[in-house]
Structures are given as C-alpha cells and as structure tokens.
N, C-alpha and C positions, 0 to 999 in steps of 0.2 A: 571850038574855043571862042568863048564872047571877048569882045571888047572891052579892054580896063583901062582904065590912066592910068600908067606906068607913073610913080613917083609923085604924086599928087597926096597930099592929105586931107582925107576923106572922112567927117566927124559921122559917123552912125550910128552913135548914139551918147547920151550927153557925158559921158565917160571915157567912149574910147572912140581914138579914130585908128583910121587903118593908111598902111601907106604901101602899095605896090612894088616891087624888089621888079628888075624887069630881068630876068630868067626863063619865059615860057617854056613847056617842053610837054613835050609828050606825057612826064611822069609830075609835073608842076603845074599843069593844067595853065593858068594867065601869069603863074608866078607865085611866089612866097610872100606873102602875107606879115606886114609885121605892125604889130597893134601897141599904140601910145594911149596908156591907161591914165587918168587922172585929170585935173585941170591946173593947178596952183605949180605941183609938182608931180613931176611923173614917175611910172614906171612904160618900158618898154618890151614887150612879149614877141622874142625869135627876130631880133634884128637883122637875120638873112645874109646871104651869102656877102665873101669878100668884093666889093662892088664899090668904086669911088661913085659912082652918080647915085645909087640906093644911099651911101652916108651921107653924102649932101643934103636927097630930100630928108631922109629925116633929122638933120639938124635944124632943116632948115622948116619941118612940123615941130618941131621943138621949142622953135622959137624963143631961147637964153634961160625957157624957162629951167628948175634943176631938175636934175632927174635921180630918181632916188635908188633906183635896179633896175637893172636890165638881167631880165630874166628867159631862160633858153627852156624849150619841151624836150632837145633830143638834139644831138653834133652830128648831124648831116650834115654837109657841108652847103644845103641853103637854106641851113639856120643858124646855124650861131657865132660862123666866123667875125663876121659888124659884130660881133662882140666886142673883142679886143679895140675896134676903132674905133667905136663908139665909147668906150669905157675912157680911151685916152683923151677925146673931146672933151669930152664930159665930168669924169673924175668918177661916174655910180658906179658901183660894185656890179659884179656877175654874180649873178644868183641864180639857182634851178636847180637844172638835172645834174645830175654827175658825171666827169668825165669819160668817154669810152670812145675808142679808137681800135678797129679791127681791121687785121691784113684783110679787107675782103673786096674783090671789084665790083663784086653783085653784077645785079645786070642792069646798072644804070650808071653816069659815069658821075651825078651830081647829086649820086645817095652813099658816094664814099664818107668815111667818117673825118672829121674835123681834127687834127692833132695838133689845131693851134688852142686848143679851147680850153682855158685853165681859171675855173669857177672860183670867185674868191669866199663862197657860202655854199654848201651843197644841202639842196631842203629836202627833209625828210619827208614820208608821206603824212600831212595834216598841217605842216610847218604852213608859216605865213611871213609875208611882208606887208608894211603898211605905208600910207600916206596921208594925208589930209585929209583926202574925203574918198580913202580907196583901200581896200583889204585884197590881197592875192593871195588865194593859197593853194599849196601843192596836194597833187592830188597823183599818186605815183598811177601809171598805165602803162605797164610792160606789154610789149606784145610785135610791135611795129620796131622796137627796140628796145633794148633789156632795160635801160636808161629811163626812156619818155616819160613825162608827169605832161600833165593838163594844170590850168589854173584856176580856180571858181574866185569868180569877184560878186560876193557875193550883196553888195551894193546894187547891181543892175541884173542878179539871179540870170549871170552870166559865166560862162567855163568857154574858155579858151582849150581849143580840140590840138592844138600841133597838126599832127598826119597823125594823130589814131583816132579823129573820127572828123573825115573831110569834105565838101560840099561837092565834092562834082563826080566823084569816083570813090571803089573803095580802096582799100590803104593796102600797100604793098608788104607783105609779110616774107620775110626772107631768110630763112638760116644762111647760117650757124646762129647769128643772134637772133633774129626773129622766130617769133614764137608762138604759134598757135592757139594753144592751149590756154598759154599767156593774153592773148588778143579777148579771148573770149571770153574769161575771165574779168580782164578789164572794161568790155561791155558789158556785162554782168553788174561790176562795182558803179558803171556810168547808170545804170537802170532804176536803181537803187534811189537815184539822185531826184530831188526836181527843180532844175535848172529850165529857167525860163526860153534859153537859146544858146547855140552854140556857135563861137566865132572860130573856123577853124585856119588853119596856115593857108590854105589853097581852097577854093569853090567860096559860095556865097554862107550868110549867116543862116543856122539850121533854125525854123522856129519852132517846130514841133520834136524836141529832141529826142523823147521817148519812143515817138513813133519811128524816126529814123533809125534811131538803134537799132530798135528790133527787128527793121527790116535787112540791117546789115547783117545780123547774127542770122534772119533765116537764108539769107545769101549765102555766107557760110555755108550753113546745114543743107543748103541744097547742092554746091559743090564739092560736099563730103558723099553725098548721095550721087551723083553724077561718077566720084570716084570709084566708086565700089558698084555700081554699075560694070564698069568699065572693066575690074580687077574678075568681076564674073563670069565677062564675056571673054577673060586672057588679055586683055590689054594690059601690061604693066609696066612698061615703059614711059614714061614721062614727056619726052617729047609725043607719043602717040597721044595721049591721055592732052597733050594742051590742044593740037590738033582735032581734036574733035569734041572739047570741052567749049574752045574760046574761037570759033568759025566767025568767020572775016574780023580777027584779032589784026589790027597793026603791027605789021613786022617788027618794030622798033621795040612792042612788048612784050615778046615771047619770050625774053630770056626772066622778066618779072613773073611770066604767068607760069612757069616752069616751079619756078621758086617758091610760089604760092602753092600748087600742086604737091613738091615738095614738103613743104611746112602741115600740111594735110597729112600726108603719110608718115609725117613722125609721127602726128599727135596721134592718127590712130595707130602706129605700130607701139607708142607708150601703154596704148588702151588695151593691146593684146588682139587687136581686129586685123592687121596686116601686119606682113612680114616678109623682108625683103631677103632675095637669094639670086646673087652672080648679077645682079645690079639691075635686076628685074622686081618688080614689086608682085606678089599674091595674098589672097586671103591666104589666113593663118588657118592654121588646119586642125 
C-alpha cells in the first residue's frame, strides 16, 4: 500500500481533483477515492463513506463554490453514504445509480450495501448531467454490482471506473448480486470505448485503458482455466480450489477469493460447462 494524503484536494487534471476518504483496507487499497468535476460549479463522483473528517475535506475542496450532483457508481457502503451529508451542506441532488440494498455480509465488512441511499434522479444507461464546462454521463456496468454505472466526461476523454475497473487490484465479484457474466460483458461494452484514461474509486489513474482492460478480461479467462483444471483433476470444492489458485493469498482475502471462484462456476454452470452436486462442483457430463 503507497503513501496518500488522506483528505487533501489533489487537482489532476484541469477538471477533476481528487480528494482521499481515509478508510484503507485490505479491499480499498489507500481508500476511496472521490472526484470533484468541474471548476465554476461542480459535480461530485462517489462522495465515500459516512465519515465527519472525509465531509470536511471535501467541503472544504469545494470551497462555497455550488455544486450541481453528486453522483454515486454503486451503494457500498464506501461510496455513497457522504451522500446524504453532503447533499444536506450543499442543497445538489443525488444522481447515479439506483438504489439497492442486500441481506448479504459478503466477505468484507465495508462492501455491505448502503440503506441510507435514496437517489433524488436515477440515470439510465446514456443519460447525462451537465455543468458549465462539464458533461457526465452514465454509463451502466453491471458486474461488480447489479447497480454500478461508470461516468465518461467526455470534456477531458475521461470515465470515472467506481470498482469495476480499479488501479491497483481486480475488482471483487461476489454473488448473489455479482455477476460474472455481467463483469465481462461490461468490459466488453468498456473496450468498445476510446477514453483517454481512467479515474477509478481506489488505485492510481489508468492511462492506457484499453490495454488494461484487456489484460483484466484475460485474467478472468485464465482463472476460468485454472478452474477447470482443477474440476479435472477432482478438486470441486472451493475452499480447495482458492487454496491453490491464490497461494500466499492474505488471510483477510479468502473469503472474496472464494466468492470470485464462485461467481466463475455460476457463469460456466449457466454455460452448461459445470455442474454442481451435494455442494461439490464437476464437469458436466
């Protein structure tokens, strides 16, 4: 984990700055990431968890100017809660993704879902907001969560990633709502794109987007191979399968790398390639 100012407003480039949430973790890398678009007047992208010293700084990067949306990629709970508090500082509307809130603990305790989060606009996939000298638009990316949109400004041939495509690690993919299939389909729709750089919630700015992409999709494709390996040689159990997939893994991860494993064996058992029996997984026969 490098070094960041925590709470510091950091201009990176002449549109957006960035302002550090100070949450580090094992699954948030230096922390959540939350990006002030604009100059005259703003929008704010993933204002980050419930945190009195995160709304300070960024009021206080705000500096009286107004702010026009504050806009969320996905209601994990260290992204959109500074919603609401920031909204009430402030007076701009919640705009983004759409609400969703699931019984689920996963295996992180600060990827639970936000059920404070109630969007006063919810934007379609293409929808936009504007400002003076700044265009936001939604861009839906199911995958990381059934929810998540990205944003393209396309002023600075810039896309705001959330956690579906992030600078230091890949992105945690977790049923029930996570979604494989979904994941990689929305790399797919990202590929498509030519965005100059990507700013995402957590790691540093991507500059070569396309090439990163593709390198996460053939990540994927070799842990779908690694899988089926595995289901060959009789391994079908999932804790075994993380165990000798993700060797000298951080204890703290296993329960996400399971999850990810998981979300693998739905999507090929939708594909008709495996098929699970008495809570073992085998090829399909």
């Amino acid at each position: 984990m490098i070094e960041a100012p925590t709470g510091v407003a950091l201009a990176i480039a002449p549109l957006v700055t960035r302002v550090l949430a100070p949450n580090p973790s094992p699954f948030t890398y230096t922390g959540t990431q939350t990006y002030l678009v604009g100059t005259a007047a703003l929008a704010v992208i993933d204002p980050g968890p419930d945190d009195p010293e995160h709304l300070e700084a960024l009021l206080a990067a705000i500096a009286g100017r107004p702010v026009t949306a504050i806009l969320c990629t996905h209601t994990h709970r260290d992204h959109s809660p500074a919603a609401a508090l920031l909204k009430a500082a402030t007076g701009a509307l919640i705009v983004g993704c759409a609400p969703l809130s699931l019984e689920d603990a996963g295996p992180r305790a600060d990827a639970a879902f936000d059920t404070t989060y109630v969007p006063d606009r919810v934007l379609a996939d293409g929808e936009s907001v504007t400002g003076p000298d700044w265009t936001l638009t939604a861009i839906a990316t199911p995958g990381h969560t059934s929810n998540h949109l990205v944003f393209a400004l396309p002023e600075a041939g810039a896309l705001f990633t959330g956690d579906h495509v992030m600078g230091w690690s890949t992105t945690v993919v977790a049923p029930p709502d996570g979604d494989m299939a979904a994941y990689m389909a929305s790399l797919d729709k990202l590929m498509a794109r030519e965005d100059r750089v990507y700013y995402p919630a957590h790691g540093e700015p991507i500059e070569n987007p396309r090439r990163f992409v593709r390198g996460l999709m053939g990540h994927r494709k070799q842990r779908e191979g690694q899988i089926l390996r595995l289901l060959r040689d009789d391994i079908g159990a999932i804790p075994a399968m993380v165990e000798r997939m993700y060797v000298g893994l951080d204890p703290r991860l296993t329960g996400a790398a399971g999850r990810s494993v998981l979300a693998h064996l739905l999507d090929l058992r939708n594909r008709g390639i495996v098929e699970e029996a008495g809570g073992a997984w085998k090829l399909a026969a």
